[in-house]
Structures are given as structure tokens and as C-alpha cells.
N, C-alpha and C positions, 0 to 999 in steps of 0.2 A: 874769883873769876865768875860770871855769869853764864847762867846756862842757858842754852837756845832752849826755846820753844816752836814747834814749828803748828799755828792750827790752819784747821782743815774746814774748810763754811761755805758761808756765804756772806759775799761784800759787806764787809761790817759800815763801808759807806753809803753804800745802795739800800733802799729803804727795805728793807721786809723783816717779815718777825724774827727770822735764823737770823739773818744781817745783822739789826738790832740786838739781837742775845749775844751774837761775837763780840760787836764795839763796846756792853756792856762788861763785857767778863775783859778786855783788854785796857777798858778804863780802870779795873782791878788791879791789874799786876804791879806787882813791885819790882818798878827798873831798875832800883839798886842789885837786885838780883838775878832778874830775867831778862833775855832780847828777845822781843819777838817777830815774826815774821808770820804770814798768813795766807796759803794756797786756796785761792777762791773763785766760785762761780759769779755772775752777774754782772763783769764788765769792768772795765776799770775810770768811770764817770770819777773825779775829784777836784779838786782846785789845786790845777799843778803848781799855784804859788805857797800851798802852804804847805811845810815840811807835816809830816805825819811820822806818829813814835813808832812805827813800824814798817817794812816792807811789805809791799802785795805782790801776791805773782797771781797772775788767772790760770783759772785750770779747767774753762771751756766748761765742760757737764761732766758730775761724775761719774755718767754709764758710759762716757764717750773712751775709747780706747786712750787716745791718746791723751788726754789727761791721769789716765791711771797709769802708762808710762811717764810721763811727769811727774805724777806723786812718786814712784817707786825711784826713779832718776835721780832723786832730790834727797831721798832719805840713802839711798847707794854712795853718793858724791858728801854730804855735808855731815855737819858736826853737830848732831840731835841729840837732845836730853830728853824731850819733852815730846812727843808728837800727841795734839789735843784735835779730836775731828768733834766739833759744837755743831749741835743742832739739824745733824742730819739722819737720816732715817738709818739702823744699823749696816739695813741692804745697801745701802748705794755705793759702796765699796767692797762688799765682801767677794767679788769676781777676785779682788786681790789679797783677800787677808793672808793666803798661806805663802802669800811671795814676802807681804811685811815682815810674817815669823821668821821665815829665813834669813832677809836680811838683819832682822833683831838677834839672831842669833850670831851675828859677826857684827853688828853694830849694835850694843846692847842700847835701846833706851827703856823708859818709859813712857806705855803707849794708855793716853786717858779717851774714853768714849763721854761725851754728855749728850744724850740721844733721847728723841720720845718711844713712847708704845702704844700704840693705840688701838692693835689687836683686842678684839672681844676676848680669843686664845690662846693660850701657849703655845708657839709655834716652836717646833724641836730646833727648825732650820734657823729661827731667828736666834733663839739660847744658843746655839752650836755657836754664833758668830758673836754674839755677845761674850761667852767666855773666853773666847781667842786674844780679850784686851786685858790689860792688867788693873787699870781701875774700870770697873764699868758705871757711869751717872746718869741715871733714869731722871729724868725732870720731870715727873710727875709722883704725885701720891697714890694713885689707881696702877703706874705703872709697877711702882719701887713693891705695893700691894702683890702684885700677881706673878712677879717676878723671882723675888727673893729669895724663895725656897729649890732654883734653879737655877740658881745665879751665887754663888758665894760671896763674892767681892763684890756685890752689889751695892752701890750708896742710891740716896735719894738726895738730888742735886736741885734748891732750888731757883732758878736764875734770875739772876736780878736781868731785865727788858728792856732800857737802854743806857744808854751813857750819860754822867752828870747834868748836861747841859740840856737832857730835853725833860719837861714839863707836862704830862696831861693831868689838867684840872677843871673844874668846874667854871664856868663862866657865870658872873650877876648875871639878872633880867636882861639888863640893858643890852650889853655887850653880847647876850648869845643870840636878843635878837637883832643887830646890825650883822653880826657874820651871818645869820641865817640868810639873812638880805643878801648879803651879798656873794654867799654861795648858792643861794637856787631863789635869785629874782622871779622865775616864774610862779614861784608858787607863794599861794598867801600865807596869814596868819591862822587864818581857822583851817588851814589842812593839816593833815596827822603824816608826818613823814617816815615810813619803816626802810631802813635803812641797812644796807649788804654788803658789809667789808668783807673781801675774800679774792680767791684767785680763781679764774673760771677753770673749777678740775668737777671730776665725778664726786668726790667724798662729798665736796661743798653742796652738790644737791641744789643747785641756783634752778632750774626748770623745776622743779614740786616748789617753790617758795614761789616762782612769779604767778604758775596754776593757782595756790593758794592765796595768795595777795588779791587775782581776778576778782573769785571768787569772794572773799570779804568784801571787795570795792563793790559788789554790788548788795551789797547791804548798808554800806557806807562809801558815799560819791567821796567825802574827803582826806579819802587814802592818797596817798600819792606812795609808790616805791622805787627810793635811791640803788640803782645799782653802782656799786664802784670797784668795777671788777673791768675785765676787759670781751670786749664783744664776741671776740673772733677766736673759732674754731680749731684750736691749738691742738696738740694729740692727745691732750687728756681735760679735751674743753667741750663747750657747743659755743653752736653758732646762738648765741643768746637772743640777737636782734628779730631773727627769723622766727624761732621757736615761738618769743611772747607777740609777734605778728599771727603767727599763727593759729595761737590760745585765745587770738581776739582783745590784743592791749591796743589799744586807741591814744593818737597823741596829746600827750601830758598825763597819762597813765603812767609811765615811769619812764624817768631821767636817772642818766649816767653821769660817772667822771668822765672830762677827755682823755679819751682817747688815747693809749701811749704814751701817758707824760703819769710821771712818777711824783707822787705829791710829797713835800717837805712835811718834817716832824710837827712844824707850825700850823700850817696849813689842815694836817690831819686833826689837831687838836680841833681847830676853827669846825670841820665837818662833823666831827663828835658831837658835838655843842649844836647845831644848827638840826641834827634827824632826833625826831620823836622818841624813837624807840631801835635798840639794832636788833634784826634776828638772825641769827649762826643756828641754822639748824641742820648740823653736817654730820653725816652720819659716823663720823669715829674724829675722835681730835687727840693728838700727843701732850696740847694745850694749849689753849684756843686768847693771843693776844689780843686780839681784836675785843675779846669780852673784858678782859680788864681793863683796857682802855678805853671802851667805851662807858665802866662802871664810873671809872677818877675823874670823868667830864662829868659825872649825872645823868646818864642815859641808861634808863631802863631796859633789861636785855631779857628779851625770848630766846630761850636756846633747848639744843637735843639733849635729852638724859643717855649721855652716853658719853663712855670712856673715860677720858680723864680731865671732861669738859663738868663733868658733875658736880667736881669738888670745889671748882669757882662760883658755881651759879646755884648751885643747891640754897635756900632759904635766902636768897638775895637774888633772884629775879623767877620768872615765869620757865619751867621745865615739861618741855613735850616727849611722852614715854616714846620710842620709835618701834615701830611694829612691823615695818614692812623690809624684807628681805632686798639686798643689795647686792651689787659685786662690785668689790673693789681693786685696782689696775694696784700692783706691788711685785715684789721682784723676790723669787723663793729659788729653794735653791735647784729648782728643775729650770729656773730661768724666769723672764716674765709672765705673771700669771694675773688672776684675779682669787680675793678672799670673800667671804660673804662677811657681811656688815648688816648693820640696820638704817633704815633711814625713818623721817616720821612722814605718818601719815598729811594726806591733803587735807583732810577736814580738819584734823586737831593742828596744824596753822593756824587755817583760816580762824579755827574760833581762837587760837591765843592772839593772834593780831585783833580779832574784834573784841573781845575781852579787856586788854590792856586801852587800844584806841580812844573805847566808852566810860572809861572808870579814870576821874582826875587823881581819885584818891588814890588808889592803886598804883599809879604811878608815881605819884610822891613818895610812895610809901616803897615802891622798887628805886629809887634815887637814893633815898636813904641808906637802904640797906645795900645798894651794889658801893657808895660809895668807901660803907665803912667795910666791907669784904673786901673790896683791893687795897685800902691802908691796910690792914692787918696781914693782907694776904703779904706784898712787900715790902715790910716791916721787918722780915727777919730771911731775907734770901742771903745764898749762900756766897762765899767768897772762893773766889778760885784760889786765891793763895793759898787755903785753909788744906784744898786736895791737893797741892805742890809740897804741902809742908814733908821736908825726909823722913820725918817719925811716922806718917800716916802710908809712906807707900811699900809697897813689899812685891816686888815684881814679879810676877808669875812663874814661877819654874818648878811647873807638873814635873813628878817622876816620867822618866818613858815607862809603858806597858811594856813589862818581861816574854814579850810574842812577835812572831813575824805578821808583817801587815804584805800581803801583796794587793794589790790595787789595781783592777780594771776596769775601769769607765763603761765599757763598750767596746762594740757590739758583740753581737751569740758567737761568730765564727773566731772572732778573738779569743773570748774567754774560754772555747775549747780549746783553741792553741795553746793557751796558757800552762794546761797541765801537762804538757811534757816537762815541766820547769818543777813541780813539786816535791817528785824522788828526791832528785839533787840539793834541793834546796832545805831539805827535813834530815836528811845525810851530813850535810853541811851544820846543821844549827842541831845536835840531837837532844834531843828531849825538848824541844820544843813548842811550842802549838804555835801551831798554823792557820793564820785568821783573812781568809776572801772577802776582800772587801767588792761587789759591785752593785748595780744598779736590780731591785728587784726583780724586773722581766727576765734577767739572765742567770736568777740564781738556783734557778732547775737544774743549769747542765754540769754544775758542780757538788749539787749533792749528790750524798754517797760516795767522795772519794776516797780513798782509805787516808790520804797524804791533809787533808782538811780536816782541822778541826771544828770551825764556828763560820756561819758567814753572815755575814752583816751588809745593810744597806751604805750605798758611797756617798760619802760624808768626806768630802775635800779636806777638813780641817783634820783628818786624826792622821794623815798625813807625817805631823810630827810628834803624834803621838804613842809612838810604836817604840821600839828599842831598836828593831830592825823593818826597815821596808824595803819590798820590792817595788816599782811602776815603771818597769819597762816600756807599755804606751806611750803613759805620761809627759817621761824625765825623756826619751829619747826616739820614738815611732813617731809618735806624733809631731813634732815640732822638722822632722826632718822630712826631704823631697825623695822619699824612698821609690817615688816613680822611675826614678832617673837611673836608678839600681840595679841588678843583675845578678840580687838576692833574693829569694824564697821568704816571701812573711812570714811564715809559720817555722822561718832558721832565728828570726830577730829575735824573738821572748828568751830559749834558755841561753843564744849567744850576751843580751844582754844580761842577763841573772847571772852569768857565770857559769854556767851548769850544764853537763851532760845531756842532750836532749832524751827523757823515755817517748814512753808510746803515749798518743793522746787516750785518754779513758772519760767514757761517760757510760754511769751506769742505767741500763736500759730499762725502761718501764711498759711493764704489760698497760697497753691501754685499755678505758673502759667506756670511752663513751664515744667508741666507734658505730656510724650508724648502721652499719650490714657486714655481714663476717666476710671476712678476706680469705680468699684463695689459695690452695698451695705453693701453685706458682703466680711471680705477680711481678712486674717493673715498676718501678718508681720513677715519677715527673713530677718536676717542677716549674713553675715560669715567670717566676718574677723576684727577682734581687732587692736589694736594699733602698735603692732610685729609681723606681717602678717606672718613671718616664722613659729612661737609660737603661733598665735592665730588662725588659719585660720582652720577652720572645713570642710573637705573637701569632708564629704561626705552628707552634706545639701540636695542635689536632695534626696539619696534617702531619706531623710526623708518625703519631700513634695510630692513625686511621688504619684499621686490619693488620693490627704488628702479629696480630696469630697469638697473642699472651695477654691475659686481663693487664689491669693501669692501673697503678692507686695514686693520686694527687698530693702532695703536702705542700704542707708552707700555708700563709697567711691570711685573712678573709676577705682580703680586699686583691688578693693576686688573683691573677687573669686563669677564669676557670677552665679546662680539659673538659669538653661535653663528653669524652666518651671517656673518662677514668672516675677510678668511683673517690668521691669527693670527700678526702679528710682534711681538707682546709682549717684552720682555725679548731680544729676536733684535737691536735693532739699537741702536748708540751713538750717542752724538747726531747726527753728523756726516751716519752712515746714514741716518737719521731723517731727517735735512736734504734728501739724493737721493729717499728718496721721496715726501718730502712737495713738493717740487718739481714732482714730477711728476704730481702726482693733478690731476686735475677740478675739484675742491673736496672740500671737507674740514667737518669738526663736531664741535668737540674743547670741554673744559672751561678755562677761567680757567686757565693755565699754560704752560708753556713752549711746548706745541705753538700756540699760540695766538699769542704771539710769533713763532715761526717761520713760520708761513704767513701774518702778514704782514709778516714782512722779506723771503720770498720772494716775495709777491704769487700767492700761491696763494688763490684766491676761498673764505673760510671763514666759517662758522657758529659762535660764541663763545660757550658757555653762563654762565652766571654765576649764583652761588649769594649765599653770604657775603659778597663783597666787589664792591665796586661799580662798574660798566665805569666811570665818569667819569672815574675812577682809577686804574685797574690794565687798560682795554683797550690793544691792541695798536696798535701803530706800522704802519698798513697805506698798500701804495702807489698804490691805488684806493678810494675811501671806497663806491664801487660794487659790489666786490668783497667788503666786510663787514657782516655781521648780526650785531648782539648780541642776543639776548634775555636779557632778566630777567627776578624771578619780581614779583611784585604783592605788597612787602612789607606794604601795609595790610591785607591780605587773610589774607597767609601767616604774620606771624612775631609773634609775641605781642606783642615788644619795638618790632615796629616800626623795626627799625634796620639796620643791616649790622652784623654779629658777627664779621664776620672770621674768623668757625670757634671765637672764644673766647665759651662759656655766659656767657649775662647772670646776675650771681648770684642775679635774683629768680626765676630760670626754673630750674625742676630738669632737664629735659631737652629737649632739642631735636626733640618726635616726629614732625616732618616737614619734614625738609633742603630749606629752602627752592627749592633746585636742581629737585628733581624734579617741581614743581610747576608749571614748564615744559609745558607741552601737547606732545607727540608728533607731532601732525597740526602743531602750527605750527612747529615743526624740519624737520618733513619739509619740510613748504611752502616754508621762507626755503632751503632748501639745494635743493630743485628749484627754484627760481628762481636761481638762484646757476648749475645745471646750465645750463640752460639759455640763461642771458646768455652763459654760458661758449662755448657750442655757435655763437654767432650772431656773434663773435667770432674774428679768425685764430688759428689754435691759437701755442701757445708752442712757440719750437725745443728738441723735446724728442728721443730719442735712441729709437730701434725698440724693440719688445720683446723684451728680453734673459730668454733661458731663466738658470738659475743658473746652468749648467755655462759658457755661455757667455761669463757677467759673469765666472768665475775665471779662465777660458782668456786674457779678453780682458787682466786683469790680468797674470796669468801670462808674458805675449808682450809685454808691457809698452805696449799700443795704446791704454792707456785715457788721457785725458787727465788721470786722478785720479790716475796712476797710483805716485805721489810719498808718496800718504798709503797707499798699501797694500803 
């Protein structure tokens, strides 16, 4: 019986280099064994009269949602052996790797990656996703190099670049100049044409190559530079036309391909054959098509010493060292971001385009040698059958880690709720450890807990690498309309765990880089939540104006400052946070973390609430005496009449009064002088003298502090 295949690309009919690598490695397979089928990007353009050995289904973009619901549809519903993603960057699906593990773990196949690398680095985020496959195929030698020892399963995969039936070769005299003719009529025989196959993105670097191109043409009039790329300003392009208008390119300075039409395997041969010389000087390449096929026509290639573009062009054509700092658009695992790269300098172009130009010899002599570097180079590329073959695979099945994984995303006021769940959950699993997984910024307010053993940066993928996991957010908070509820947030973490709820704990940290010693007595404010547009209370002063008790401020450095409280904004981590908010009066803070924390502390507070709705999101307090919610009067305040959560209802263009602020000042002050004052009539809490700063560091210093563990 044949096994399905199902790969993953780009249109193996649609012209590009990934396209091209798929219809070669499908021109490979052995039907007597395999069916294939092929989920791809780039359109579905073919000749609906001829049958093709395989299915296509489109899958739109693979950052688009709804094609990773497609992919995942596809492997949920059918009968996979094989699923092959060719030629795409590791990132561009890994939003979904840990939903494939799952379904792999009910639908067993085997999962092959053949991907480039083109990172300068080792990036932790990229290896993390690389080893989630079972074969992983680096198509390059620079890659298979720096990878290896990170990668177990690692092969070095080398791809053969198209299918039987196409040809790039060298053309006689004769024949390269009638296509020259009759691919760029305007230009004569004695111009030197430098020539830019590529797609207008950042890496490619097409604005430093036409600055450098100016620049040599005016050393030499008979430059002419081929752009054949596309003009227009895509999201990870320029406006190319503009830019060399701009640089001062004058017409018949440089000519392009038309425009949106996609040229035949024939027709590219013919363009090889007719430019001078090609230059690819891109600041990182995974491996750079364009340079081998323009070597198998006989065109001399200037290119960047970088990546894994080296190993093609090293001692067969002209190599520019790149020197100059870059940032590159790539997708990590905090999300879209940029890496730095290198790119080459303007002048070192300019002189390798005038260098090769001026020297006949030189360039005979780069014909030579680029042509006999691509026979050798695909003289012995690799055969997919070879990684299909059943002796070579052995599908991945890591032991689980012998430890519980609990998992929180985000955010602070979470992750504090979280530890009423760890008693129960350390009772439950004994002898265990206990491994916190979350995001760095939040992993202050869980050190120190006695129930924690290790905590670690979140890493989607370990997921299923635990024996036991908790992710309560994850598997069921998040995904669900808990607005609509008439449940307490802080009941959902141990109802979901299964567990007893304890007390929240966060152990508290003497601060040290407070800027003026704090007061005996003192209240705490805060004024801006999570959605600073939505959350942000702006009329805080006058609440505090003459409250008769000093102020201290916390929370973030960008929230909306208190002129008259003494300003520890941005000054203290959470922990810190925790000591002084411990220690205040009472307190008057917005829907967030702080809010949470004086009431796991039992610090008598004031809870403003805007967007979302205390029924649901108030705080876990240990005197229901001790808290005041106010809200605002949404029949009154908000068009929609609802809780928005901070996200615009789409029939509302703008939100032009944050429900929040519409709070009264006189009745904040009110509920928080009454708060004072129950406070006053009341034996105080065992609280600790007032510590000058100098004193709090002395006392740490001398090791007298009972904190003195965490400092």
C-alpha cells in the first residue's frame, strides 16, 4: 500500500527558488510507493489541461491564520505518513508546532523539515523548533556547520533546484548575443550589464546596490543595471523606482523586468545569458539560487561573504566582506521581530562592479570557474527517497521529564493568582519538583516560593515535554468568553488544576533603590492598568490632594505620574512592590496586579475598574471589609452598554470617554478615607519602624534583614 505524503511549500508550479526545490524533490519520488499531495502558497496558475502527479491545495500565507487552520484541518481529518514542509524558513509555522505534536500524538506520522539557516547565530528559539521535527534537513553546509551540535537529528540535505525538464546552460557567442537582442534592445554591445535577480525584501539590500551601481557608472558611462525584481513597496520591500530617482539614476541608467509577469524557466535561462555579470549582495542567504544559475549560463557573479552563500561562490567568483550592521524582519518566538545581519559596504560594490567591468580576463576566468563550481556543486544532490527510506527514520519519542510543568504566559496579576494552585498540586504529585514555566518580566513574583522548585523562560514547545503539566490560561482561560461569567478569575487557576485553593504568596523584597525614605505612615496609588488608553485614571491628584497622609506611587514608568506622591514608579520589582504595599494604610490602584496584591496581602484597598468587570476580574481579599470596588455607570457611560474589555466594539469608531474616568474623585476619596480610617480604629499590623534608605541597605548589607536571602 502507499503511503501519503503530504508537503508543505511553495507552488512547485509557480516560478521561485522554494517552488523550484519542491517540483524538484517531487520529480524524485517513487509512485510506486508514495502519493503525493502538496499544501502551498503562490496561487494556483497551471494548465488545467494537463493532469499533474499530484494534488495542490492553496494555503494562502503561512503567517495567515487561516491557513494554519487548514494545515492543522488536513493533518486532523486525513491519512498521513509523511508530512514534508520544503524550503521554508523554520519560523513560518512554528505559531503551530505544538498543536502538530498533539495531533501526532493521535495521528502518528512522520514529520521531515528541509529548511535553510541563514542566522549569523544560534538562535535558542529557532533550535527549540527545529528539534520538535523528527527528521530535521538543513540545506546548506554553513547551515548543517553551526547547527549540529544542537540539533541531534540533524542531516545536511542537498537539493537538487529543478525538475528534469529544465536546463540552465551556457549559450555560444552567437546565440547569447541574439537573446541579448532581444531581451534589452536598448542597450548596445559595448555596455557592461550588472544584473539583480531577487525579490524586493530588506535582506536582498537592492537600494545600497543601485547607490553603488550610480556611483561606479560614473566612473564608467557604460554600466547599465538590470533590475528584475519588482518595483513596488510591498511590506518587506521599497519603492525601488523612487528611491534610484532619487539617488539621481537618469533614464537608461537602469532597466527592469515587466512588471508582474512571472518569467518562464526558458526565458530566465535566455536573461542569464544576455547580463554581464550578476550581483547578490544580500546580507544573509539560506542559499542563494540565483548564484548558481547564473554560474551554469556563464555569468560571472559578485556576491556577499556571508552565510551560506560562501560555499557557492568562494574561489569561483568575486566575494564582498559585509561590514556594515543591519536589521533583519524575522519572526522569533516573542513574535515578529528584527535580527541584526550584515550587509556590504557602498564603496566595496562599487569597486567590485568596476573591477570585474574593466578586466576581460577576469571575467573569463570567473566563467570558468563559476561554471565548473555548479557541475560539481549538483553533481551529487540529494535524493528524497534516500530520507523516506524506513531504515534511516526513527521518529522522535523523547522520554517526558519526571516534573510537573505549570505554564503561564502572562500577565503579573496572573501569575500571582497562580500560587494558590501549588500546595495542592505538590500534595498531589509528592516528591516531585515543580518547574514555573513563564515569561522573564514575571518571574520575580514567584521566586522564593517554598512549593517551586526551578523557573524557567516560556518555551511553547516543552509543553509536551513534561510527564505532568499544568496550563490552566492556556488549555482553558484563555480560549474561553469568561466575560460573560459570574466567576471570580482568581477561582478559575486551582478550579481548573483540580486543587484546593491556598493563599496567594509572594515573598517580599526589601527595596534598595528607593529615591527618599518612606514614611511611617503612607497610602498607596496607582493609575494606570494594563491598556493605559482604557485604564488609566486621570484624575488621581485630585483624589489625593490634602488626603492629611504622605502618597507613595507604584507601577510602571510610563503610567500617568501623581505630582504630589513620592514617585516609585519603575524603582521597584514586583517583590519590592509587595514590601511596600504591605506596609501602607491603604491603597487606590486600577484593575491589575496591584490590586491582586493588596488583597493577598490584606492591605485595605480601593479598586477602580473601567473595561472589565469586578464580578470577574476583582481581587481575592482577606477582609471583604477591607475592599471597595467602584464602577463606572455603563448605561450612562459607554454607547455599547457593555464591558469591552479595552477591545472597540466595531460599530463604535472611538472610545471618547474611558469609561474608568468617569469614576467621581470626591467618591474615591470618600471610599479610601473610610478605608483610613476603619484602618485607624483597628490594632495596627506588625509592621517594621521607619527605615531611612541608607539604613534598609546597611541592614541588608550586615545581613540583619529577615529578607535577607532575596538580596
Amino acid at each position: 500500500m502507499k503511503k501519503n505524503i503530504l508537503f508543505v511549500g511553495d507552488n512547485p508550479i509557480l516560478r521561485s527558488e522554494n517552488g523550484n526545490m519542491l517540483s524538484a524533490i517531487l520529480s524524485q519520488i517513487d509512485t510506486d510507493l508514495y502519493k503525493a499531495a502538496c499544501f502551498v502558497s503562490g496561487g494556483m496558475i497551471s494548465d488545467p489541461f494537463v493532469d499533474q502527479p499530484f494534488n495542490i491545495i492553496n494555503s494562502e500565507e503561512p503567517e495567515d491564520i487561516l491557513s494554519s487552520n487548514k494545515l492543522l484541518s488536513i493533518l486532523n481529518s486525513s491519512q498521513i505518513d509523511y508530512l514534508i514542509m520544503v524550503g521554508l524558513d523554520i519560523w513560518q509555522y512554528a505559531h503551530i508546532f505544538s498543536m502538530i505534536l498533539e495531533i501526532k500524538k493521535r495521528k502518528p506520522f512522520c514529520w521531515i523539515a528541509i529548511f535553510p539557516y541563514d542566522s549569523f547565530a544560534i538562535r535558542k528559539d529557532w533550535v527549540d523548533w527545529i528539534n520538535c521535527v523528527d527528521i530535521p534537513c538543513v540545506y546548506s553546509q554553513y547551515g548543517y556547520n553551526l547547527l549540529k551540535d544542537h540539533v541531534p537529528n540533524l542531516q545536511y540535505y542537498k537539493p537538487a533546484m529543478w525538475s528534469g525538464d529544465v536546463v540552465y546552460e551556457q549559450y555560444e557567442p552567437e546565440k547569447r548575443a541574439n537573446v541579448r537582442h532581444k531581451h534589452f534592445k536598448e542597450v548596445s554591445d559595448s555596455q557592461f550589464i550588472i544584473g539583480c535577480i531577487a525579490k524586493n525584501q530588506v535582506r536582498k539590500d537592492i537600494p545600497k546596490l543601485i547607490g553603488a551601481f550610480l556611483l561606479a557608472k560614473e566612473k564608467n558611462l557604460d554600466l547599465v543595471l538590470y533590475l528584475h525584481t519588482e518595483f513596488d513597496a510591498s511590506a518587506v520591500g521599497y519603492n525601488l523606482k523612487q528611491m534610484a530617482s532619487d539617488m539621481g539614476a537618469k533614464t537608461g541608467d537602469i532597466i527592469s523586468k515587466r512588471q508582474g509577469v512571472i518569467y518562464s524557466e526558458k526565458q530566465m535561462v535566455d536573461v542569464y545569458n544576455s547580463i554581464d555579470c550578476l550581483v547578490n549582495c544580500s546580507a544573509q542567504e539560506g542559499l542563494s539560487w540565483t548564484v548558481l544559475e547564473a554560474m551554469l549560463c556563464g555569468t560571472p557573479v559578485i556576491g556577499s561573504r556571508t552565510t551560506s552563500q560562501t560555499e557557492l561562490i568562494e574561489g569561483a567568483g568575486t566575494l564582498i566582506t559585509p561590514v556594515e550592521v543591519t536589521y533583519i524582519p524575522v519572526v522569533t518566538k516573542g513574535g515578529k521581530s528584527h535580527i541584526n545581519s550584515l550587509t556590504c559596504a557602498t564603496d566595496a560594490i562599487k569597486q567590485a562592479i568596476l573591477d570585474v567591468a574593466s578586466d576581460v580576463d577576469l571575467q573569463k576566468e570567473m566563467r570558468k570557474a563559476g561554471l565548473k563550481r555548479s557541475e560539481e556543486w549538483l553533481s551529487d544532490v540529494s535524493d528524497i527517497n534516500d530520507v523516506l527510506n524506513p531504515k534511516q527514520i526513527q521518529i522522535k519519542s523523547t522520554p517526558k521529564i519526571e516534573k510537573i510543568l505549570f505554564a503561564q504566559h502572562s500577565a503579573a496579576g496572573d501569575v500571582l493568582m497562580t500560587t494558590q494552585c501549588f500546595k495542592g498540586i505538590k500534595e498531589r504529585h509528592d516528591g516531585m519538583d515543580l518547574i514555573y514555566m513563564t515569561q522573564p518580566q514575571f518571574q520575580d513574583i514567584v521566586k522564593g516560593n517554598p512549593y517551586v522548585d526551578e523557573i524557567i523562560d516560556w518555551n511553547e514547545n516543552l509543553l509536551n515535554a513534561y510527564e505532568i503539566v499544568y496550563n490552566p490560561h492556556g488549555d482553558h482561560i484563555l480560549h474561553g468568553a469568561f466575560n460573560s461569567l459570574d466567576v471570580k478569575l482568581y477561582s478559575m487557576y486551582p478550579y481548573f488544576c483540580g486543587v484546593e485553593a491556598d493563599e496567594m504568596f509572594i515573598k517580599e523584597m526589601l527595596p534598595l533603590k528607593i529615591p527618599t525614605e518612606l514614611p511611617k505612615e503612607y497610602i498607596v496609588v496607582h493609575t494606570t492598568g494594563g491598556m493605559a488608553e482604557y485604564r488609566t485614571y486621570r484624575h488621581m491628584d485630585m483624589v489625593i490632594k490634602n488626603i492629611g497622609i504622605p502618597v507613595v506611587q507604584i507601577g510602571g514608568g510610563s503610567d500617568m505620574v501623581c505630582h504630589e506622591a513620592i514617585d516609585l514608579r519603575k524603582k521597584l520589582s514586583w517583590r519590592e512592590a509587595a514590601w511596600v504595599m504591605n506596609r501602607a494604610k491603604a491603597a487606590v490602584v486600577i484593575d491589575s496586579f496591584p490590586s491582586y496584591l493588596a488583597g493577598a496581602l490584606g492591605t485595605p484597598v480601593v479598586v477602580l475598574y473601567g473595561p472589565a468587570p469586578e464580578r470577574v476580574v476583582g481581587p481575592r481579599v482577606q477582609d471583604k471589609d477591607d475592599y471597595i470596588a467602584l464602577e463606572p455607570d455603563m448605561l450612562q457611560v459607554c454607547r455599547s452598554m457593555t464591558r469591552c474589555w479595552g477591545l472597540r466594539n466595531r460599530q463604535i469608531v472611538k472610545c471618547l470617554s474611558p469609561c474608568i474616568n468617569t469614576i467621581s474623585p470626591e467618591k474615591i476619596r470618600n471610599a479610601l478615607n473610610h478605608l483610613i480610617k476603619q484602618s485607624d480604629r483597628r490594632p495596627p499590623k506588625k509592621r517594621p519602624t521607619t527605615f531611612k534608605v541608607a539604613e534598609i541597605k546597611a541592614e541588608a548589607f550586615l545581613g540583619t534583614s529577615k529578607n535577607k536571602g532575596d538580596i
